[in-house]
C-alpha positions as CSV (number, residue, x, y, z in Angstrom):
1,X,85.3,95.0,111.7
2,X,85.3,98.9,110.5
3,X,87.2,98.9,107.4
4,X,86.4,102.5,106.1
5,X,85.3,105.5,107.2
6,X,83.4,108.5,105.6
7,X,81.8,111.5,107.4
8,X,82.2,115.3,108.1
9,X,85.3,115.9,110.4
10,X,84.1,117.7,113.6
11,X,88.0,117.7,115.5
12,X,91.4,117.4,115.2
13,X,93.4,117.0,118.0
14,X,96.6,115.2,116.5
15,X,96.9,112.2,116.5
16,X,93.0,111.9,117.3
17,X,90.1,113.0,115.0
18,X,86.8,113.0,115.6
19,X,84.5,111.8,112.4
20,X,80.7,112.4,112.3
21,X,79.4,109.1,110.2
22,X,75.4,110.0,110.2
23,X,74.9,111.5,113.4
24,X,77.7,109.0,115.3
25,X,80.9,110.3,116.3
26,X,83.7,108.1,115.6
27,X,87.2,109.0,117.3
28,X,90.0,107.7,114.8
29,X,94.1,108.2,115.7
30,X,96.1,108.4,112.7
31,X,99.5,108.9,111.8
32,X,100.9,112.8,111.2
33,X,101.2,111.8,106.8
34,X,97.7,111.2,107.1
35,X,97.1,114.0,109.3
36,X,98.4,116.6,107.5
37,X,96.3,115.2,104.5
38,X,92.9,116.0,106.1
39,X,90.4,118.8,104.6
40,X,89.1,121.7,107.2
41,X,87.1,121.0,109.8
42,X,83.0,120.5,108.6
43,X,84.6,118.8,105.0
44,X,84.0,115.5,104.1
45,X,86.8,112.9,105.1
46,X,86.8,109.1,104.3
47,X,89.6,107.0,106.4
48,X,90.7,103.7,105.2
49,X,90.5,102.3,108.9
50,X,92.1,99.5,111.4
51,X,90.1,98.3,114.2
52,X,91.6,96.7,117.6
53,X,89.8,95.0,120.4
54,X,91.4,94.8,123.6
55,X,90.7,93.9,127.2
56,X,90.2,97.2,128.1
57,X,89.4,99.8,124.8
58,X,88.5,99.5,121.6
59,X,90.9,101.3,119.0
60,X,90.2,102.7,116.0
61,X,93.6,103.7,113.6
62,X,93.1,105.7,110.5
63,X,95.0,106.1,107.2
64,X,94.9,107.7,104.5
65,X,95.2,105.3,102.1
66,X,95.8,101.6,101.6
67,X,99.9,101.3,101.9
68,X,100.1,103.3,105.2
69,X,98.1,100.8,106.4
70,X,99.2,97.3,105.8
71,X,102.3,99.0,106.7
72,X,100.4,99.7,110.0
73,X,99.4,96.1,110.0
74,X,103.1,94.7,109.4
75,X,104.4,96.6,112.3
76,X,102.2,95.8,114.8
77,X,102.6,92.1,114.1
78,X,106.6,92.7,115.6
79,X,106.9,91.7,119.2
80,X,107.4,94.6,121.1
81,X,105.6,96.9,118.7
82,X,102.6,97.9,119.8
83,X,99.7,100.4,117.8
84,X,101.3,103.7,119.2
85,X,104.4,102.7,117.9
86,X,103.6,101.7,114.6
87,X,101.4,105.6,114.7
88,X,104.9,106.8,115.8
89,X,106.7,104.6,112.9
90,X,104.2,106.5,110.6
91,X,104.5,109.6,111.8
92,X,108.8,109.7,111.8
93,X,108.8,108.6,108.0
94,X,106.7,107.9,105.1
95,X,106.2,104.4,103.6
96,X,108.6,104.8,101.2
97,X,111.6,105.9,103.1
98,X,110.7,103.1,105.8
99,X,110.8,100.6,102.8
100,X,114.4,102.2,101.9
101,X,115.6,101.9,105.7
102,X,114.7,98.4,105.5
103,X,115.9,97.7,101.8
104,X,119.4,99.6,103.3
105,X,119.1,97.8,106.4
106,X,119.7,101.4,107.7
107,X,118.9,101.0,112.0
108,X,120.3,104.6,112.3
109,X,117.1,105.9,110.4
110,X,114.6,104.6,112.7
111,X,116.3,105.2,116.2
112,X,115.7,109.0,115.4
113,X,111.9,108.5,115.6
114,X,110.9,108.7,119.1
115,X,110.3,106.0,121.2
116,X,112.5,103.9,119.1
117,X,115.8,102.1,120.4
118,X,118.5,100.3,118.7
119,X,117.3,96.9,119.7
120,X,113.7,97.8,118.3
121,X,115.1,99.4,115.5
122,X,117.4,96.0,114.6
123,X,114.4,94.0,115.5
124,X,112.4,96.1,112.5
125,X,114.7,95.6,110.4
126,X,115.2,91.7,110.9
127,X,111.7,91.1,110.7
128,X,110.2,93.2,108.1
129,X,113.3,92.4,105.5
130,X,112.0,90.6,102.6
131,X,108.3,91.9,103.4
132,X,108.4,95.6,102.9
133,X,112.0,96.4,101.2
134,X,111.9,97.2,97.7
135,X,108.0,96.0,97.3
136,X,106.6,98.5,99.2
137,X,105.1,100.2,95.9
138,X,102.5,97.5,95.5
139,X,102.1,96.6,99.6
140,X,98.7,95.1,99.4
141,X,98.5,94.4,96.0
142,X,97.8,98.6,95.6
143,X,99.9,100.1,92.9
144,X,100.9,103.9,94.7
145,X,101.1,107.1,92.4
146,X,104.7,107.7,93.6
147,X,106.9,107.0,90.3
148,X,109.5,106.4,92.5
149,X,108.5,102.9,93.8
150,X,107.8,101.8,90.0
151,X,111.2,102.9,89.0
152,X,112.7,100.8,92.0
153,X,110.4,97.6,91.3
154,X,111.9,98.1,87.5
155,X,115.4,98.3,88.3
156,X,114.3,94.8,90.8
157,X,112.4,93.1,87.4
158,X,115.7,93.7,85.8
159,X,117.9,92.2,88.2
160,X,119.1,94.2,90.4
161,X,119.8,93.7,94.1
162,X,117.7,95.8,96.6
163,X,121.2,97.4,97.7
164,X,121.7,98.0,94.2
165,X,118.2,99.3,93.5
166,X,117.6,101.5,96.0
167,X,121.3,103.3,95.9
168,X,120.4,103.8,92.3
169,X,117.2,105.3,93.3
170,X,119.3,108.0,95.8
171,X,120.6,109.8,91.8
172,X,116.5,110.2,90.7
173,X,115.5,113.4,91.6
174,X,111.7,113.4,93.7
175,X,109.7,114.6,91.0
176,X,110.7,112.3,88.1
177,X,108.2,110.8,86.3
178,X,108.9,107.1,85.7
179,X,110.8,106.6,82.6
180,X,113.1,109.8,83.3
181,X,113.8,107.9,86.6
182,X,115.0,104.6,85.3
183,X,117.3,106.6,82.8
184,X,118.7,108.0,85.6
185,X,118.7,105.2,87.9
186,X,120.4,102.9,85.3
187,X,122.8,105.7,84.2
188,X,123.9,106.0,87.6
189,X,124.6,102.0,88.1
190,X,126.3,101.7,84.5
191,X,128.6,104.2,86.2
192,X,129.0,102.3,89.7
């Protein structure tokens, strides 16, 4: 199985890339967050990478790094949720707001990604409850730079509810750094 990649990037065509690894030419499809991460073209790039084998092709998904994708991974283990959509999934929101949709049990969020009906959207929600809610800040036992997934998994070690947690988390500004966000966050449930 191909993990990881690192080469020189030679295309990008979104969603595909094209990644020179020592004189072999990988194509990778990755998701539009990880696209719009990538150096120029003729830079050095290194994917964290998901391989599939099937009758007829054999896939290779990129990701930038280790959340987006064993978010990938989760998504394609749905019935009815193929690779593309799980790209699509991806590409419509990042890891954190799908954990907050899920958290919120908010269906309205992800039938305004295409491809993506009500029924799918319900089915999502159903099935990755409890898996990638509030956690999603350590998904794969990775700890993410975003301070706003340690401030939610704080106000959760407290005892919190998700619901609780991740309304809270709707008062923290973006950029707060961790302990200005669970002043904030706990500030704004003392007043709820």
């Amino acid at each position: 199985m191909i993990g990881r990649l690192s080469g020189i990037l030679l295309e990008k065509n979104p969603p595909q890339l094209l990644i020179d690894c020592n004189g072999v030419g990988y194509e990778v499809s990755v998701p539009m967050s990880t696209f719009y991460n990538l150096p120029g073209l003729g830079e050095k790039v290194s994917l964290l990478t998901h391989f599939v084998v099937r009758e007829d092709a054999q896939l290779l998904y990129g990701f930038g790094n280790a959340g987006e994708r064993e978010v990938f991974r989760q998504l394609i283990r749905i019935a009815g949720v193929g690779a593309r959509t799980a790209l699509s999934i991806l590409s419509g929101m990042s890891v954190a707001e799908l954990g907050s949709a899920i958290t919120l049990q908010e269906s309205g969020r992800l039938t305004k990604i295409p491809g993506i009906g009500k029924k799918t959207a319900e089915r999502l929600l159903l099935e990755l409850k409890g898996k990638l809610g509030a956690d999603l800040g350590h998904a794969g036992g990775v700890v993410h730079t975003d301070a706003s997934a340690d401030v939610l998994n704080a106000l959760l070690a407290l005892g919190y509810s998700d619901k609780e947690a991740a309304l809270a988390m709707k008062q923290v500004p973006a950029g707060a750094g961790v302990s200005e966000g669970i002043k904030l966050a706990l500030k704004a449930l003392s007043k709820g």
